[in-house]
Every structure is written in C-alpha cells, then in structure tokens.
C-alpha positions in Angstrom: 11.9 -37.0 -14.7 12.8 -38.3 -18.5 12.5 -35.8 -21.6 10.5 -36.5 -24.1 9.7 -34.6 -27.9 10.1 -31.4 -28.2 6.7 -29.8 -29.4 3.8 -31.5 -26.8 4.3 -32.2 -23.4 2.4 -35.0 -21.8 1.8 -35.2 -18.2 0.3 -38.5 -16.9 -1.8 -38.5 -13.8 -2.9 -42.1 -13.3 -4.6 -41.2 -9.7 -6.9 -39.3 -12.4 -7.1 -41.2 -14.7 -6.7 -37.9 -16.9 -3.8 -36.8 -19.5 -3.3 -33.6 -20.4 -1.3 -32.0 -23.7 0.1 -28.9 -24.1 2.0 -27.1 -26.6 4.7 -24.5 -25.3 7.9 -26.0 -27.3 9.4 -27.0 -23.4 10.8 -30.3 -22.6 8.5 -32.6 -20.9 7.9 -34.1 -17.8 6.6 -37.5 -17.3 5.0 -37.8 -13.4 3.4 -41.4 -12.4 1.2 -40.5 -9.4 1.6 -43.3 -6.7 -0.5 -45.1 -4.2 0.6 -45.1 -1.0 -0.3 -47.8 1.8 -1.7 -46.1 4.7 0.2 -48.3 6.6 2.9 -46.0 6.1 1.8 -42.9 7.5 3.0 -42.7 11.5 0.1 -40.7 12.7 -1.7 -44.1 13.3 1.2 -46.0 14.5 0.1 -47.1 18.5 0.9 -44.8 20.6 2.0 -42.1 18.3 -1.2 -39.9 18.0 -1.5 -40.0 21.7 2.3 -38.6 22.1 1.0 -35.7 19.8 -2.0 -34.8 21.4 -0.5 -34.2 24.7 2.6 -32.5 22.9 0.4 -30.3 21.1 -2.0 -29.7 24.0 1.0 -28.7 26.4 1.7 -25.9 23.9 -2.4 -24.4 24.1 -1.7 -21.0 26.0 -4.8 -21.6 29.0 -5.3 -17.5 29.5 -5.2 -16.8 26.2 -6.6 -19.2 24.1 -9.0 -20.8 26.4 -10.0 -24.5 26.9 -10.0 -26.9 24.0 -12.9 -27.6 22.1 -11.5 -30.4 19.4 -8.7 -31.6 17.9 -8.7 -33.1 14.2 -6.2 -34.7 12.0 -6.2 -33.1 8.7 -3.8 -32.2 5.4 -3.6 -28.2 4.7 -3.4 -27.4 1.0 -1.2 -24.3 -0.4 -1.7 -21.9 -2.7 0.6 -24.1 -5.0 -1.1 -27.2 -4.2 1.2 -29.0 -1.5 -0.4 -30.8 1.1 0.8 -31.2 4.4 0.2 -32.9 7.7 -1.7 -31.0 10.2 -3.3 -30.7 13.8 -5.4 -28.3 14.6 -7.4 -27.6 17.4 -10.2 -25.1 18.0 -10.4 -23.7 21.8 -12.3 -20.7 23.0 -10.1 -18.3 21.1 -8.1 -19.7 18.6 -7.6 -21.8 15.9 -4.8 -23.6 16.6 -2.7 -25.3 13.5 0.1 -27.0 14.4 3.2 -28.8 12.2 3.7 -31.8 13.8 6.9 -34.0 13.2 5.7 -38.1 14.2 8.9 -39.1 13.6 10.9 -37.2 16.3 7.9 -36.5 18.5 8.0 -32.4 18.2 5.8 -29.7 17.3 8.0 -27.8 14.6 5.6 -25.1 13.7 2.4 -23.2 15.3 -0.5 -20.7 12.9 -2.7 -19.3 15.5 -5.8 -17.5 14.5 -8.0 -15.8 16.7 -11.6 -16.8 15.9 -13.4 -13.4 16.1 -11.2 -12.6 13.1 -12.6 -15.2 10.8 -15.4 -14.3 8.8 -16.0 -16.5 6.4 -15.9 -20.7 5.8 -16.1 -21.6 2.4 -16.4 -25.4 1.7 -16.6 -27.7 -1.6 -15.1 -29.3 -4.0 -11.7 -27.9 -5.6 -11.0 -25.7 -9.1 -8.0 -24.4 -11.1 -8.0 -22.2 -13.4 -8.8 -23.0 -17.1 -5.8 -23.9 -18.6 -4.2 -25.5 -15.6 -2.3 -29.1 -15.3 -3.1 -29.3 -12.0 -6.1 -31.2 -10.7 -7.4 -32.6 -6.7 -10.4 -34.6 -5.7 -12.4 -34.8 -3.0 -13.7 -31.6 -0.6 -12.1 -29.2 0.9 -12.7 -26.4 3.5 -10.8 -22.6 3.4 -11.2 -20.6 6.1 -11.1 -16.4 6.0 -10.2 -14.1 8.2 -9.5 -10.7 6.5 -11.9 -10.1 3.9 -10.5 -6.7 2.6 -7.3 -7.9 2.2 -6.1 -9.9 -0.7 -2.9 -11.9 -1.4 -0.5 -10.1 -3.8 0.7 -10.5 -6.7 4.0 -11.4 -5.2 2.8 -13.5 -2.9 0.6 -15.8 -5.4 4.0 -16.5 -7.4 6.1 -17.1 -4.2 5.7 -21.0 -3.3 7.3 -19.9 0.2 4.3 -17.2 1.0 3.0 -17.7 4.1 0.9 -13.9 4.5 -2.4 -15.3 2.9 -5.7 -14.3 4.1 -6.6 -17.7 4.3 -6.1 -21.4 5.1 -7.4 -24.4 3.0 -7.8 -28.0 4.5 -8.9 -31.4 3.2 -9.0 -35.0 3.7 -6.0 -37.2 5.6 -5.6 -40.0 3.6 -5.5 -42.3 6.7 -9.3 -41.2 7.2 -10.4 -44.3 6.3 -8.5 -46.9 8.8 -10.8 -46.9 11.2 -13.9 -45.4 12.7 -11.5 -43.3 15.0 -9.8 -41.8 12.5 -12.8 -41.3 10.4 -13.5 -39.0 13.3 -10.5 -37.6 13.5 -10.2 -36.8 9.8 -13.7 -35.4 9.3 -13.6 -32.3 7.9 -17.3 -31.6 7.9 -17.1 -31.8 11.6 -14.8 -29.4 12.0 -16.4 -27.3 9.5 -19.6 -26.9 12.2 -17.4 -26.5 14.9 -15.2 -24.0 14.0 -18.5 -21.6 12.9 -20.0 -22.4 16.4 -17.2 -21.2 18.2 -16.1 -18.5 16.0 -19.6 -16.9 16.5 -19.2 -17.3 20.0 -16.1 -15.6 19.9 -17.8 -12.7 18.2 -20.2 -12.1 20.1 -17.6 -12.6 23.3 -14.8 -10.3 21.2 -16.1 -8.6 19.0 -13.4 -6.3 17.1 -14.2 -2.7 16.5 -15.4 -1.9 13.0 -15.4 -5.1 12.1 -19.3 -6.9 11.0 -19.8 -10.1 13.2 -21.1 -13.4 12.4 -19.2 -16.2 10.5 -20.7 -16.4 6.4 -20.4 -20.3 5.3 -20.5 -20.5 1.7 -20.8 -23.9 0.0 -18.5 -23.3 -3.3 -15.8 -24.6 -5.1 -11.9 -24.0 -3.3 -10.1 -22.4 -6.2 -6.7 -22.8 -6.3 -4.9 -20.6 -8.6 -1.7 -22.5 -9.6 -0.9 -23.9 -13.4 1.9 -26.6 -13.4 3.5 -26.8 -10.0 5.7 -29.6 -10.9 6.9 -29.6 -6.9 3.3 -30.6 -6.1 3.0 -32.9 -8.2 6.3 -35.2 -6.8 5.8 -33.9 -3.2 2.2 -35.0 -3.2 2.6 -38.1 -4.8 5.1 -39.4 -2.6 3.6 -37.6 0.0 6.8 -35.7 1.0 4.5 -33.5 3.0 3.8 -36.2 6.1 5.5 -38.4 8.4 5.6 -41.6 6.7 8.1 -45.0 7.4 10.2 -44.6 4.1 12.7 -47.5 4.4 16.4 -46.5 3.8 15.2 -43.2 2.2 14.1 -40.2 4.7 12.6 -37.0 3.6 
C-alpha cells in the first residue's frame, strides 16, 4: 500500500467501479481490486475435484450423519468479509463444511451442523452498514441455527471468531466454466435442498423445546464490517482458495 494526503482517504475499488472518500485525518490506502483468470483456481484442474470428493466423502461419519444427499462447491463469507473455498455437503443429518486444501490433496478443516438445529435460511443480496468501505455483489445465502443466541460484542470485533450463530455462502467464481460447475456452484440449489432435508430432520429429530420447521426469508445478508483492509487484499488476490500462483505461494 502507498500513503497518500493526509486529510481524505481514497479507496479505489475498480471491480465496483465505485470510490469512496472519507475524512478521519489517517493515512490512506490505495487497493486495486484484481481479475483473476479462472484458469487459476485448482478446483477445476482434471482430476482434482474428483480427488476431493472421495477425500471429503471418506471423512462423512455413515451412523451418524447418514447418507449423502449433495455436495456443492461454494465460497463461505465471514463476518469481516473474507471468502474462502468450501465443500459442503448435506446428508441426512448434517451439514457438512469442509476446508479443503487442492494443492496438497487434504481436508484441513471440518464445521458440522446438525440440521434439526437450523432454523432459519435467509437468502439475497448483501448490505453493510451505512458508513462502511466495504461493498460485495451478487447473492448470498446465511444459514441459522440458534436463533436466541447472538454473536457478542467480542466476537464481532475478533476477525479470528469462529462461535457465530451462523454461516454465510455465495458464489465460486469458477461457477461459470462449464455447465458442471454451474451445478456445482449453484447456490440456489443448495438453498432448496438444505430446507428439504432440514425439515426432514425435524420432523425425524426433533429437539426438545425447540419450534420445528425451517423459516426461509428472502432478504438482504448484512454484514457488519467497516474497512477490513485484510478483506480487501485477501479477496482480491483471492488468498482464500487454492489457486496456481507461479513462484509465489500463499
């Protein structure tokens, strides 16, 4: 990042097409968003996604989280805007999310969620809050599984936080390669599925004192981050996915 003034700080997002000035007296930060070639990404390399479904499938626990229903290909967004490259699965039980390196062929990281906890699906486009730098396009989808619980205020300002209510998903940006990985990608899809089989799983589990049914609510995904200057480089060099780099490695 260069400095520049002293007074206004300009922040350029050209994937946007927006700028955005702001008057706190701080030193500035000058961010180029950049456009990746999908060609990059290793997910759709030959051979690669079909190493990672059978890694990822060897790790689904048959007694207790049942047969698998889908698998889809998809970027999780945090609560301070960072995406990363997921799998997830949905099986009789559970919604599986999984950290998948391509690169060394290894699951590094598994979020299971049993589906007769979730209660609501929320799906739209996203929002920040008024005065925030921050901006994403396209749709999204968040799903909730504790509705009387509510992230604290600790937890909102920690970019490590992982004890949120809540998971958020959106679009792979190699979606649009081919018609496979449109299918792969498609979040709509495994909006519809997910409900399906976490009503089943209510009506199969249902946990004490707890209302069944899933509530889909078509809305906008807030996220409630200001400047995140992390998201902005890790997302625009997509630090947050197995990608051919050249000499450099992330």
């Amino acid at each position: 990042p260069s400095f520049m003034g002293q007074n206004w700080v300009r922040i350029i997002l050209e994937s946007g097409s927006s700028s955005f000035c702001i008057s706190d007296k701080q030193r500035a930060v000058l961010v180029t968003l950049v456009t990746h070639d999908t060609r990059a990404f290793l997910s759709p390399q030959p051979g690669t996604l079909n190493q990672a479904i059978k890694d990822v499938e060897a790790l689904v626990n048959k007694e207790a989280d049942g047969s698998v229903h889908g698998m889809w290909l998809m970027a999780e967004v945090d609560h301070w805007n960072n995406e990363k490259e997921r799998l997830v699965l949905i099986t009789d039980n559970t919604l599986l999310v999984f950290k998948y390196d391509f690169i060394m062929f290894q699951c590094e990281q598994i979020q299971k969620i049993s589906l007769n906890f979730i209660d609501r699906i929320a799906h739209g486009t996203f929002s920040f809050p008024k005065r925030s730098l921050l901006q994403r396009e396209g749709e999204g989808v968040r799903i909730f599984w504790d509705r009387l619980r509510e992230p604290s205020f600790t937890s909102r300002w920690n970019p490590f936080a992982t004890d949120f209510p809540f998971i958020t998903f959106t679009y792979h940006p190699v979606r649009n390669i081919s018609d496979t990985f449109a299918a792969l990608c498609d979040i709509q899809n495994f909006r519809e599925k997910l409900k399906e089989a976490a009503e089943k799983a209510h009506t199969m589990k249902p946990v004490p004192g707890k209302a069944n049914g899933v509530l889909v609510l078509n809305q906008q995904i807030h996220i409630d981050a200001y400047v995140g200057a992390m998201s902005f480089l890790g997302n625009q060099n997509k630090l947050g996915y197995s990608m051919a780099r050249g000499n450099i490695g992330f």
